[in-house]
C-alpha positions as CSV (number, residue, x, y, z in Angstrom):
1,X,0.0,0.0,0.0
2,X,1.1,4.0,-0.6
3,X,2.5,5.4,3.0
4,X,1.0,8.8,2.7
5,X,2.8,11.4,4.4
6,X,0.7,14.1,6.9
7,X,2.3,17.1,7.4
8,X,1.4,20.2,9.9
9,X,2.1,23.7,9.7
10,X,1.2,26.9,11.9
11,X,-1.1,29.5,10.7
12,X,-2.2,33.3,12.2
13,X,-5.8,33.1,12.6
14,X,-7.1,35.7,10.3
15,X,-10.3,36.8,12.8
16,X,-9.2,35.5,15.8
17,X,-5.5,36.7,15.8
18,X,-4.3,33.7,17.0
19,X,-1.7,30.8,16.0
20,X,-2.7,27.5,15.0
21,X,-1.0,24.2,14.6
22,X,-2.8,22.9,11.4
23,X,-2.8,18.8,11.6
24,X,-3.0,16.1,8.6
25,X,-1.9,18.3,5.9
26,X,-1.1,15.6,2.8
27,X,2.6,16.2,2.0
28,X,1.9,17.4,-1.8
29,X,-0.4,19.9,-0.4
30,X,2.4,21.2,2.1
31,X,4.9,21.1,-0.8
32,X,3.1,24.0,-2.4
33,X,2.8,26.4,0.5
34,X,4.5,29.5,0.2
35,X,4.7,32.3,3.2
36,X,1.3,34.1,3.6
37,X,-0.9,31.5,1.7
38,X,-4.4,31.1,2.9
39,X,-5.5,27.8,3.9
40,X,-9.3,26.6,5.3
41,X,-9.0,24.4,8.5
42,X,-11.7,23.5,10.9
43,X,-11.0,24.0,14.7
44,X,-13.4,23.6,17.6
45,X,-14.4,26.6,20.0
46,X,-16.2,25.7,23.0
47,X,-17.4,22.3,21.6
48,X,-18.5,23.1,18.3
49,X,-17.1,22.4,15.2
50,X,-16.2,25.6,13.2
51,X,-14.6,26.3,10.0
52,X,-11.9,28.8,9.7
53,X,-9.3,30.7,7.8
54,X,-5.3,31.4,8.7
55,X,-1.8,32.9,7.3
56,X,0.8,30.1,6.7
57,X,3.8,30.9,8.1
58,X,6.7,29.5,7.1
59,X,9.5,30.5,9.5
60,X,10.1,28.5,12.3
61,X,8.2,29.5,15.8
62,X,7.9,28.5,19.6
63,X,4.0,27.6,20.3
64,X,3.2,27.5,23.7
65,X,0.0,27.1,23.5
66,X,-1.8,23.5,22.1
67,X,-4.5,25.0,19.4
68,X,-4.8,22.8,17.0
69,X,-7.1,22.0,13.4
70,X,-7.4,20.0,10.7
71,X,-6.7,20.9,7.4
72,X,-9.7,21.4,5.1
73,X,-7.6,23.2,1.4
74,X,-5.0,25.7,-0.1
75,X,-7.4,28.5,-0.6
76,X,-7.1,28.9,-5.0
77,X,-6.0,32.1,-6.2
78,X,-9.4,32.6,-7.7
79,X,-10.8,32.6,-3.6
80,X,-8.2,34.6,-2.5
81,X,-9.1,37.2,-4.8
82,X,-12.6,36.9,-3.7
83,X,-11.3,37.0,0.1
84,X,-9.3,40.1,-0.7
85,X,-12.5,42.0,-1.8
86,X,-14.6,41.0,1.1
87,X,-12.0,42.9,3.4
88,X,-12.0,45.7,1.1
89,X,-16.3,45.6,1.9
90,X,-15.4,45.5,5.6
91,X,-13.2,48.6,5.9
92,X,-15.6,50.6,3.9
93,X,-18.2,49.6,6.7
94,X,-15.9,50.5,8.9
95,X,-15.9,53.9,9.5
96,X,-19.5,53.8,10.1
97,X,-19.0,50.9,12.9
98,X,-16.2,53.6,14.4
99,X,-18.8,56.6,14.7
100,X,-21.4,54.9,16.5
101,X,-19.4,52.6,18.3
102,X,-17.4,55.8,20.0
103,X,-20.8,57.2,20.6
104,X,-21.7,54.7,23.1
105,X,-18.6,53.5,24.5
106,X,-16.8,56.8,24.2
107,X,-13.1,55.3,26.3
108,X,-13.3,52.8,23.6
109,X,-10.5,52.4,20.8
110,X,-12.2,50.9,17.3
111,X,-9.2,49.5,15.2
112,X,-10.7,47.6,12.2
113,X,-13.1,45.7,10.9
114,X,-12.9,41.8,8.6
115,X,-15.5,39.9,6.9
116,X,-15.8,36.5,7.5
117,X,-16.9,35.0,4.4
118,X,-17.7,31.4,5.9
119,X,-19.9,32.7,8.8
120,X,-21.1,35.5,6.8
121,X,-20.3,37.5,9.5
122,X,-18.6,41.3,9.9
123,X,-15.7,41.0,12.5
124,X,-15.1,44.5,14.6
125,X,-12.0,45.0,16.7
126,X,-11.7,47.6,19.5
127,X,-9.3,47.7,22.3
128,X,-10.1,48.9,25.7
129,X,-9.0,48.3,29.3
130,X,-12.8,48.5,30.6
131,X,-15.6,45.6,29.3
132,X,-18.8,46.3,28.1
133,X,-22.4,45.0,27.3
134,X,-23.3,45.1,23.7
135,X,-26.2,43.5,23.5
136,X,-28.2,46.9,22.4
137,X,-25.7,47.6,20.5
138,X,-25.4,44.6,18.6
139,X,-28.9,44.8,17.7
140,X,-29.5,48.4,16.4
141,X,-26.2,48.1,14.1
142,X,-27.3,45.2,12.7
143,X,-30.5,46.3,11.8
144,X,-28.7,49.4,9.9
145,X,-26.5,47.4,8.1
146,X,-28.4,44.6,7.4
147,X,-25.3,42.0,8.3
148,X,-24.5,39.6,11.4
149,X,-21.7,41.3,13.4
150,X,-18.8,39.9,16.1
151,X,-17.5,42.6,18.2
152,X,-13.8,41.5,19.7
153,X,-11.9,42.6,21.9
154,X,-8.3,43.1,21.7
155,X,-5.3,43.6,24.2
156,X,-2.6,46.6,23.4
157,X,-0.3,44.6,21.3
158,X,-3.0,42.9,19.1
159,X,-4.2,46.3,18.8
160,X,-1.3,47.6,16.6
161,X,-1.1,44.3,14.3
162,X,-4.6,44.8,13.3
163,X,-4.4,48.3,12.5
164,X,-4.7,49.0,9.2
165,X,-3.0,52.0,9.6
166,X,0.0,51.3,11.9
167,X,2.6,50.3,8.7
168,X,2.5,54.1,7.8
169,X,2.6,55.8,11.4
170,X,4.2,53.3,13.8
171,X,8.0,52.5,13.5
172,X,10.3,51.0,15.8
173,X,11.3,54.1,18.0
174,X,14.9,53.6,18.2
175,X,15.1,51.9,14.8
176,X,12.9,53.3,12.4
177,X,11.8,49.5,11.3
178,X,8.4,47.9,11.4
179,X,7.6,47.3,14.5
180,X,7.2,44.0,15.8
181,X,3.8,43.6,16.1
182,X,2.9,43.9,12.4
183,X,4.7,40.7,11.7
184,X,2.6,37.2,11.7
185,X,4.8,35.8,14.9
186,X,3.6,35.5,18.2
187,X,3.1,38.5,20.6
188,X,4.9,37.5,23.2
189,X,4.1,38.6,27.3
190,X,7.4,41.1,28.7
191,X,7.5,40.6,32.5
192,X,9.2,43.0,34.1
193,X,11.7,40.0,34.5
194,X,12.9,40.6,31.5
195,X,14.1,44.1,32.8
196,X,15.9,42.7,35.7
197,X,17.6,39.6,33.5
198,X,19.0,42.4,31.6
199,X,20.1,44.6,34.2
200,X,17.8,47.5,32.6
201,X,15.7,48.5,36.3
202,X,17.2,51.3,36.7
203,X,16.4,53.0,33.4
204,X,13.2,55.1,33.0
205,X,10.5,52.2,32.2
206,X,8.6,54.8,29.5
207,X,11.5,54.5,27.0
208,X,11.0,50.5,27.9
209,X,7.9,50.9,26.3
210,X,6.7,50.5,22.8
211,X,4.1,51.9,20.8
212,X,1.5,50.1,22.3
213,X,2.5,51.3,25.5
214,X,3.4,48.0,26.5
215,X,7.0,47.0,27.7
216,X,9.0,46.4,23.9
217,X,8.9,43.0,22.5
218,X,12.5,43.4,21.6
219,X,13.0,43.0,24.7
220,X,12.9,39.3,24.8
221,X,15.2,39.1,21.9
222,X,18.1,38.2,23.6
223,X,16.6,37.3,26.8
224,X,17.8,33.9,26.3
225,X,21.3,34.9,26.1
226,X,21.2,36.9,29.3
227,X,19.7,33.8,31.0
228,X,22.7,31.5,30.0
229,X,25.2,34.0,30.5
230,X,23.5,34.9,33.7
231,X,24.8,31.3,35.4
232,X,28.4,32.5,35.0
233,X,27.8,35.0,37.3
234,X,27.7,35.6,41.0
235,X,23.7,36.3,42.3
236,X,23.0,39.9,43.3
237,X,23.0,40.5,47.3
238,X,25.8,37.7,47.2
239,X,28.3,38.6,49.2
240,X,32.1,37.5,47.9
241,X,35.8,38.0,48.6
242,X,36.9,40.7,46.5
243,X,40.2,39.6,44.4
244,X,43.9,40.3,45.8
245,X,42.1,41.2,49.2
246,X,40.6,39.9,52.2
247,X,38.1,42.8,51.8
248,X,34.9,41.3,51.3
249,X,31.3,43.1,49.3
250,X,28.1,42.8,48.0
251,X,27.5,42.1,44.5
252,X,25.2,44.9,43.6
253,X,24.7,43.9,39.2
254,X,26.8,42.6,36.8
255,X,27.3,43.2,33.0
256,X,27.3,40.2,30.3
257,X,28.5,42.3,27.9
258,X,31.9,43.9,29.4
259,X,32.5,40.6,31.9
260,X,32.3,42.7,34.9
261,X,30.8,42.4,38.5
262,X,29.6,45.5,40.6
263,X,30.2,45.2,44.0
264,X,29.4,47.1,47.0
265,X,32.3,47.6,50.1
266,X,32.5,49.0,52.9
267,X,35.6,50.6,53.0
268,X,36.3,50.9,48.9
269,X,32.5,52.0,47.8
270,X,31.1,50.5,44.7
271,X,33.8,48.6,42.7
272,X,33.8,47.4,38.7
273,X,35.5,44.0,39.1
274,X,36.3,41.3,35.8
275,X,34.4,38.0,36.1
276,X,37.5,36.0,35.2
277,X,39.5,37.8,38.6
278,X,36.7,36.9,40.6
279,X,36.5,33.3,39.2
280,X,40.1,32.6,40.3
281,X,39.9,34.6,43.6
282,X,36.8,31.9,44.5
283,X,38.9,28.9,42.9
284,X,42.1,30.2,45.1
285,X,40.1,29.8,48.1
286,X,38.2,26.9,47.9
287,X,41.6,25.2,47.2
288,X,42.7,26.7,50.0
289,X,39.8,25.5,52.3
């Protein structure tokens, strides 16, 4: 018999804004996908069945979470032109959706809007830090626009990938580049963790912070490295033996990047010390002892 070989892949949800692990793609159907195609999978949302449709996404990324669907097709290019006009239907609702929504939820923030052409169904994204009951709402606007509608809700980071808007007015502030969220990877959580790792606590955390006024994504770039690094060195509020002394301190931060330990003592004040002198200094006298 033919072994027939079942790939998977991971898609961007393209109305719910999140990633999916697509299952049981046949392998000369994944052979054809190219970055950004549009494939139909069908995942399940609180027990029921639903058809949707994603982004491939080609380069290789850490899921977390366990969403998973099952492939359904390689959207043709005939459908995608289709699926490109719908959207175009959805924005030009869109500002209509934006004046009446403000009106009744004035602290609200209405970002865009995408039609789902499966559900036949008008997806509207806001962000805001408050919740709200729609159900009037709901009902009036789709009386005046004669469609079924899905109002969702967004956090701050999601808020600048879905803006239509944000390629041509939000850059990277100390880069000029596109900003992170506007890619199709995920949008990762920056603990303030991630500060401390890097030694950054004392800086002023508004220049931390990104367009979305959210602690910067990049900031988990090379958390990794400052993790591994990190090992090599003493732990803050240690206290060591500084080197060519019996003077001993408090190690206050260190530095990955020049190899140095700051240390706190009494009678010297704050001291810049190499890693490499304080490695020997503890390898001296634990032959010692």
């Amino acid at each position: 018999p033919l072994l027939i070989v079942m790939q998977t892949i991971v898609v961007l949800d393209y109305f719910m804004n999140k990633h999916f692990t697509i299952l049981n793609i046949p392998d000369e159907s994944y052979q054809t996908f190219t970055h950004g195609d549009k494939i139909s999978y069908l995942i399940e949302e609180k027990g029921t069945e639903k058809e949707s449709i994603g982004m491939v996404i080609l380069y290789p990324l850490k899921i977390s979470e366990k969403r998973t669907g099952q492939f359904v097709k390689k959207l043709t290019s005939q459908e995608c032109e289709e699926f490109i006009k719908q959207q175009e239907f959805a924005l030009k609702v869109f500002p209509l959706f934006k004046k009446k929504f403000k009106q009744s939820f004035p602290w609200s923030k209405p970002i865009s809007s995408r039609y789902n052409p499966i559900m036949d169904q008008l997806y509207f994204y806001f962000y805001s830090e408050e919740r709200y009951v729609f159900s009037d709402f709901v009902r009036d606007f789709r009386q005046e626009i004669w469609k079924n509608i899905f109002l969702f809700q967004v956090g701050a980071r999601d808020m600048m990938r879905l803006d239509p808007n944000a390629k041509a007015y939000a850059v990277g502030s100390d880069c000029g580049m596109e900003i992170a969220c506007q890619g199709l990877g995920l949008l990762p959580s920056v603990e303030m963790e991630s500060i401390a790792m890097q030694g950054l606590e004392g800086r002023d955390t508004e220049r931390l912070k990104g367009r979305c006024w959210k602690l910067k994504c990049s900031l988990l770039y090379e958390l990794e490295i400052y993790a591994q690094e990190g090992k090599d060195f003493p732990h803050r509020g240690e206290k060591i033996q500084c080197p060519n002394s019996k003077q001993h301190g408090i190690v206050s931060s260190y530095n990955i990047i020049t190899r140095e330990v700051v240390i706190k003592t009494e009678d010297w004040g704050v001291l810049r010390v190499p890693l490499s002198l304080i490695k020997k200094t503890k390898e001296k006298s634990e032959s010692c002892s």
